[in-house]
N, C-alpha and C positions, 0 to 999 in steps of 0.2 A: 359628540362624545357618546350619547343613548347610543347612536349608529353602528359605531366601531365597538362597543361592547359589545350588543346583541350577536353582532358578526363575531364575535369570539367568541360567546356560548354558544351559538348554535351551529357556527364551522367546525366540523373535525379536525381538531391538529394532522397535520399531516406528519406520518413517521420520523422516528428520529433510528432506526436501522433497518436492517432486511430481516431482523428478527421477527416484524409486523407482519410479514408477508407468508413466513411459514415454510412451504416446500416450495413456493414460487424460485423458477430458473429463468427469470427475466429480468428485466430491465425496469428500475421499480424509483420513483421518486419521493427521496429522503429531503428531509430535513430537521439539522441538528441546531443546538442553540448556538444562537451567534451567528448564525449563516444564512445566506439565502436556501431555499432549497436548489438540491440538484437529483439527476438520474446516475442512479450505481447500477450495474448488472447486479442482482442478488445470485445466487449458488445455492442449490441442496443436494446435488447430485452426488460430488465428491466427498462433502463430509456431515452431510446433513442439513437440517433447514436453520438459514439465519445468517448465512454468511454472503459478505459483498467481498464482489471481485475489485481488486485493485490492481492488477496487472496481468494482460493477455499477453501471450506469442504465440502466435499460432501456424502463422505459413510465411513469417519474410515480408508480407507487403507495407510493414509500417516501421519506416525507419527510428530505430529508438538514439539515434546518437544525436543526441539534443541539446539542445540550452536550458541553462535555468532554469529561465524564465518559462520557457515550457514544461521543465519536469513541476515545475512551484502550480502551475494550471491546470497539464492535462492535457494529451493528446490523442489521436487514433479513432478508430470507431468503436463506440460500447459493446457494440455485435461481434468486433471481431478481433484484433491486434487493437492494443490500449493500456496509456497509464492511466490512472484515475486522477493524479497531482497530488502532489505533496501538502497542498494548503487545504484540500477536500480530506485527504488523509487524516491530517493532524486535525481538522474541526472533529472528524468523526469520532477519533479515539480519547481524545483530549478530555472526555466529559464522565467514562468511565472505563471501565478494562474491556481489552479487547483481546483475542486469540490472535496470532497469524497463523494461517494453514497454506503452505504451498505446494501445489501438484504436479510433476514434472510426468513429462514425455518423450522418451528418449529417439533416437531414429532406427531403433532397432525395437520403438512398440515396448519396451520397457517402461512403466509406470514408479514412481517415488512420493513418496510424501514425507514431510514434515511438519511439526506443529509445533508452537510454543504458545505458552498458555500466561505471557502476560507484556501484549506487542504495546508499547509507547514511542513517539518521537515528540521532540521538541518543535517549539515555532519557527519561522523562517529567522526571525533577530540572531536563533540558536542554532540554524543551519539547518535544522528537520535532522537536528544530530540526535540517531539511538539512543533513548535512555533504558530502553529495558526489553528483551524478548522470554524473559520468565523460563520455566523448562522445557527441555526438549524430549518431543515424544515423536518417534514415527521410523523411519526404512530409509530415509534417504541420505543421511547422515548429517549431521549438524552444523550448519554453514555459519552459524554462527559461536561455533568452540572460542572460549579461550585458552585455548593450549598456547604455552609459549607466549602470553602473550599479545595472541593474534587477536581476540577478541575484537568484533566490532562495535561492542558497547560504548557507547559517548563518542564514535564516529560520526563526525558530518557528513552529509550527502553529500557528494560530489555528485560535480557531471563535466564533459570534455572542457567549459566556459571557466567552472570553479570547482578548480582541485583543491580537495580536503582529506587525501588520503596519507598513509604517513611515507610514502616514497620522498625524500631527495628532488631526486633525478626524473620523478616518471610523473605522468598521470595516469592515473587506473582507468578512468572512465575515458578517457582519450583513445587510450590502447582498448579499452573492448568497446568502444563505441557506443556508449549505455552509462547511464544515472546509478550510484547504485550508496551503498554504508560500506565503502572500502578501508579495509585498512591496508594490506597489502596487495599488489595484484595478483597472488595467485588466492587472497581470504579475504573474506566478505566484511 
């Protein structure tokens, strides 16, 4: 019992975000309560220092039309094309507020972003269903509007295995090949 104490006082906790790391643009290992630790890409390039990447596209070589069970873990390479999973996700945000910031890339070299200033999901019992992305700031336009309705707030996750979007007839994530908080297939 002495043993594993002294090793708790005089081990540094290891990080509970990329905020520890500062202006680091690398590959940095977290750990938050309740979890094992794991490695996140952190980001300070696009919006400053402190943010972890949770999802890469970058050239096509990493298929995202997946299962489940893969979007709930995590796939691709941290270096390059990558989701970070839904379960690493929700430990992350779960414990206090988190920002989403998303940076888009068009193929015509057109850059976008968005930001909402207060990103929550639920647990997997709850579908890693949207409870909240707080306000929207940015250029790219609001993929998550409620206009009409559309709103993806208290959306499950879907992915091609388990559709949870409110089509009928369709699955969203089937038809774009991709995990995502659909509500409609043409709104997020």
């Amino acid at each position: 019992m002495e043993a594993k104490l002294a090793k708790c006082i005089t081990e540094p906790a290891e990080p509970t975000s990329c905020l520890a790391f500062g202006n680091s643009s690398d590959i940095q290992t977290i750990r938050v309560p309740g979890a094992e630790a794991f490695q996140v890409p952190c980001d300070s390039k696009f919006a400053g220092p402190g943010w972890a990447v949770i999802q890469r596209r970058v050239d096509g070589s990493v298929n995202f039309n997946r299962t489940w069970e893969e979007y709930r873990n995590g796939f691709g390479d941290l270096r390059g094309s990558f989701w970070l999973g839904l379960e690493r996700l929700h430990q992350m945000i779960k414990y206090q507020p988190h920002e989403l910031y998303i940076h888009t890339k068009d193929f015509r070299n057109i850059t976008r972003h968005k930001r909402y200033s207060n990103f929550a999901i639920g647990n997997e019992a709850q579908s890693y269903k949207l409870l909240s992305v707080g306000e929207f700031s940015g250029n790219g336009g609001n993929m998550f509007d409620a206009k009409d309705g559309l709103s993806a707030i208290n959306m499950k996750f879907s992915t091609p295995d388990r559709d949870n979007d409110r089509m009928v007839f369709d699955n969203c994530a089937a038809d774009y090949a991709s995990g995502w908080w659909f509500t409609y297939c043409s709104w997020s």
